[in-house]
C-alpha positions in Angstrom: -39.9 -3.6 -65.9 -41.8 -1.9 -68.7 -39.0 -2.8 -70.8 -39.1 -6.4 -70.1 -43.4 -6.2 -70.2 -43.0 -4.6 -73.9 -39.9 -7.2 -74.9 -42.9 -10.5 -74.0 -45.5 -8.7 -75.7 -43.2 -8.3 -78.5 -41.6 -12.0 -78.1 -46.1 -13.0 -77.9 -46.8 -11.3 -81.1 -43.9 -12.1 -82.9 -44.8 -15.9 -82.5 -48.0 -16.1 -83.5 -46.8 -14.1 -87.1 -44.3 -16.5 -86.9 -47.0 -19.7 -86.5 -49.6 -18.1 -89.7 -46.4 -18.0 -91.7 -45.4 -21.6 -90.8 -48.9 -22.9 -91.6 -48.9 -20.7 -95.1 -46.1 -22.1 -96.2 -47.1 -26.2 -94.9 -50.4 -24.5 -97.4 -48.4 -23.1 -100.3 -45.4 -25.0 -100.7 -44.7 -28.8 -101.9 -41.1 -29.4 -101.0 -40.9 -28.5 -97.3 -39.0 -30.8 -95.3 -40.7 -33.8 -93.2 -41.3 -32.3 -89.8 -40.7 -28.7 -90.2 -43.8 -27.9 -89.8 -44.8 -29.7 -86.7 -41.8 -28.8 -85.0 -41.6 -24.9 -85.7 -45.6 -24.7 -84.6 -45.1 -26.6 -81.3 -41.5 -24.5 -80.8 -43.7 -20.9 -81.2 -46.5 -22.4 -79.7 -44.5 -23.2 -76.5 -42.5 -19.5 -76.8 -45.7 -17.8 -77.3 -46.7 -18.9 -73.5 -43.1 -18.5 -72.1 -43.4 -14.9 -73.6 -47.4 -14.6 -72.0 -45.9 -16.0 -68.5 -43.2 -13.4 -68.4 -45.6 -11.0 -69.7 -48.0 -11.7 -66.3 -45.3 -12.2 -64.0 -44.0 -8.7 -65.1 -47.1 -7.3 -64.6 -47.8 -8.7 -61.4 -44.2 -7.5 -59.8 -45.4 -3.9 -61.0 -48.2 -4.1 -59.6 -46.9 -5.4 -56.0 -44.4 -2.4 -56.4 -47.3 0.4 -56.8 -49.8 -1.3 -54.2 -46.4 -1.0 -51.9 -45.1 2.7 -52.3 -49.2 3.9 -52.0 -48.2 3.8 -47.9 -46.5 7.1 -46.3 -43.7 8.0 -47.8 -41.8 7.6 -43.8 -42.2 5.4 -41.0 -41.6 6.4 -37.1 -38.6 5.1 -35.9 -37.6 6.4 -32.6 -40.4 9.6 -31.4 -38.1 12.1 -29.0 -40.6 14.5 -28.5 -44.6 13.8 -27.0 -46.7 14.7 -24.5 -47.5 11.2 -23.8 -44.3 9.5 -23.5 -42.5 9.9 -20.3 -38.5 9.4 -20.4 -38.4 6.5 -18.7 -41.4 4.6 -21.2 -38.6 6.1 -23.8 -35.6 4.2 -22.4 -37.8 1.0 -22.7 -36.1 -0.3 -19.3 -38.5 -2.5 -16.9 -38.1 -2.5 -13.1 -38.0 -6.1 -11.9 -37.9 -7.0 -8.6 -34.7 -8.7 -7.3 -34.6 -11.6 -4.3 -32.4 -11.2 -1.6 -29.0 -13.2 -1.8 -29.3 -15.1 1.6 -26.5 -14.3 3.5 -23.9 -16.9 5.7 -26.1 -15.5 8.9 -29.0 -16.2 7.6 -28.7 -20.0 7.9 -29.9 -21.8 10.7 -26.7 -23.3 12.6 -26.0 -27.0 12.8 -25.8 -28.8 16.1 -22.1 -30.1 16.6 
């Protein structure tokens, strides 16, 4: 990520030389074709903020990535041993209390 940080700061810096020699030349120079100018200012203009957008994105990722590996270094998955924890909180099993399937007796019996 550093590498692609340096390549937009690189790709920033390199536009804006790029935009004062496009403007010293519309300054020095007579026979420079119609529209050049215009064109390669707005095309370096428009780089130079793609280049500052992946700049901040870049540094925003690396950021994220260092605010997230400042936590512990493990996480508790499964704890086998404590003095608190009984085996059966351990199994995580619930008791539920069934009904009782009513049985053929159980039904009052119909008058014939």
């Amino acid at each position: 990520m550093r590498l692609v940080t340096s390549l937009s700061l690189f790709g920033a810096f390199s536009n804006l030389v790029y935009s004062f020699y496009v403007v010293i030349v519309g300054f020095l120079k007579t026979d420079v074709a119609p529209g050049w100018i215009s064109l390669s200012l707005q095309q370096s203009g428009m780089f130079f903020l793609i280049s500052l957008v992946l700049l901040v994105l870049a540094e925003y990722i690396l950021n994220m990535v260092y605010l997230q590996n400042e936590g512990p270094l493990y996480h508790v998955g499964q704890e086998f041993t404590s003095s608190r924890i009984t085996r059966r909180e351990k199994l995580n099993i619930e008791e539920v209390a069934l009904k009782p399937v009513p049985t053929p007796s159980a039904y009052p019996k119909r008058a014939a």
